[in-house]
C-alpha positions in Angstrom: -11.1 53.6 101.8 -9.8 51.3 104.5 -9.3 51.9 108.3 -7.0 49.8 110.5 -7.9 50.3 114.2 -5.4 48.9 117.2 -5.9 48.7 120.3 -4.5 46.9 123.5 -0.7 48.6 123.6 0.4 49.8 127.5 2.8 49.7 130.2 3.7 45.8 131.3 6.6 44.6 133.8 9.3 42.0 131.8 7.8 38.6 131.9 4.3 40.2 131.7 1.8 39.4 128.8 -0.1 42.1 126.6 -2.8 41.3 123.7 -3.1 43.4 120.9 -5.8 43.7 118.5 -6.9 45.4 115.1 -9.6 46.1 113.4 -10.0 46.5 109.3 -13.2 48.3 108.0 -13.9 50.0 104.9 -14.4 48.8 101.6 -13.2 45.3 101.8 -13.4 42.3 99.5 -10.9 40.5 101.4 -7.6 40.6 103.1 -4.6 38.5 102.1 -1.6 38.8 104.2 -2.0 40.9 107.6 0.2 41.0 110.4 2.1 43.4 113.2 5.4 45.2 112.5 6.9 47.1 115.5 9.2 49.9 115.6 11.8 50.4 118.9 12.8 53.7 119.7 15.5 55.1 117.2 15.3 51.8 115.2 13.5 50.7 111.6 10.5 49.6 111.3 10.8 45.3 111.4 8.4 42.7 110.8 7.3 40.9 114.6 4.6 38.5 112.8 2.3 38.1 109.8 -0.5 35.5 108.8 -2.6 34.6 105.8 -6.0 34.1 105.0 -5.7 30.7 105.0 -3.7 30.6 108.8 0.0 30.4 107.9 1.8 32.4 110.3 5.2 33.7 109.9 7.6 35.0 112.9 10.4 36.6 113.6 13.0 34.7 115.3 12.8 37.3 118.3 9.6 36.9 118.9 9.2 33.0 118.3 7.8 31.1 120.7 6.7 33.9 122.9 4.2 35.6 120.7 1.0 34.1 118.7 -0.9 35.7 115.9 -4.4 35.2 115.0 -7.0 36.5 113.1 -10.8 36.0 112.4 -11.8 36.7 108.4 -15.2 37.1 109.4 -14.4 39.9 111.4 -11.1 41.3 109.2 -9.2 41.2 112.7 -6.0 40.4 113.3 -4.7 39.8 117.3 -1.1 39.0 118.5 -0.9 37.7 121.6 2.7 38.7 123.6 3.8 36.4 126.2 7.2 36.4 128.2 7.6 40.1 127.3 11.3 41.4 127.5 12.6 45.1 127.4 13.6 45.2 124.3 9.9 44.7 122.7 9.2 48.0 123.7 8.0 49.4 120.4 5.1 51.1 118.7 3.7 47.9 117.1 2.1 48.2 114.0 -0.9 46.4 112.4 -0.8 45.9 108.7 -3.3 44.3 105.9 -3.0 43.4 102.2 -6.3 44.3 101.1 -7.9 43.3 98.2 -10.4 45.9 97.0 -10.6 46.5 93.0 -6.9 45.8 92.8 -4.4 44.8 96.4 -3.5 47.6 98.5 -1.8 48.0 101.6 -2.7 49.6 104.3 -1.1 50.2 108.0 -2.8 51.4 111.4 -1.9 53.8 113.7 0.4 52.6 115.9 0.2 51.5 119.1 2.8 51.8 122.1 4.2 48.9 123.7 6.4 49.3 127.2 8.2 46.6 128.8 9.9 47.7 131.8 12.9 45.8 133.5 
């Protein structure tokens, strides 16, 4: 079995910054693909930012240029750093890993909340 752990979510003024982190332990080969989703109040779930094991980082054009995902494979961590933070991130943001353990499984955290107010 595999855990994801976030932390680092809260309450930040627009134009503030916020650093979120997860952990992954568990049974773990590897991890492949992890990232952060985010889902605003009443909305879908949507993709903010992922990154491979190898460092190539994908991001959502809303989030481009403000936001920076990391991770550390040593560790099975993945951060995402939020800079310039508007109103309308305000989500519970999401950490998710593509773990490979016997076969590739998915796995998602817990959630943590994000609030940006005006």
């Amino acid at each position: 079995q595999v855990q994801l752990v976030e932390s680092g979510g809260g309450l930040v003024q627009a134009g503030g910054s916020l650093r979120l982190s997860c952990a992954a332990s568990g049974s773990i080969f590897s991890i492949n693909l992890m990232g952060w989703f985010r889902q605003p109040p009443g909305k879908q779930r949507e993709l903010v930012a992922t990154i491979s094991s190898g460092g190539s980082t994908n991001y959502a054009a809303t989030v481009k240029g403000r936001f920076t995902i990391s991770r550390d494979n040593a560790k099975n961590t993945v951060s995402l750093q939020m800079n310039s933070l508007k109103p309308d991130d305000t989500a519970v943001y999401y950490c998710n890993a593509a773990v490979v353990a016997g076969g590739i499984y998915t796995y998602w955290g817990q959630g943590t909340q994000v609030t940006v107010s005006s």
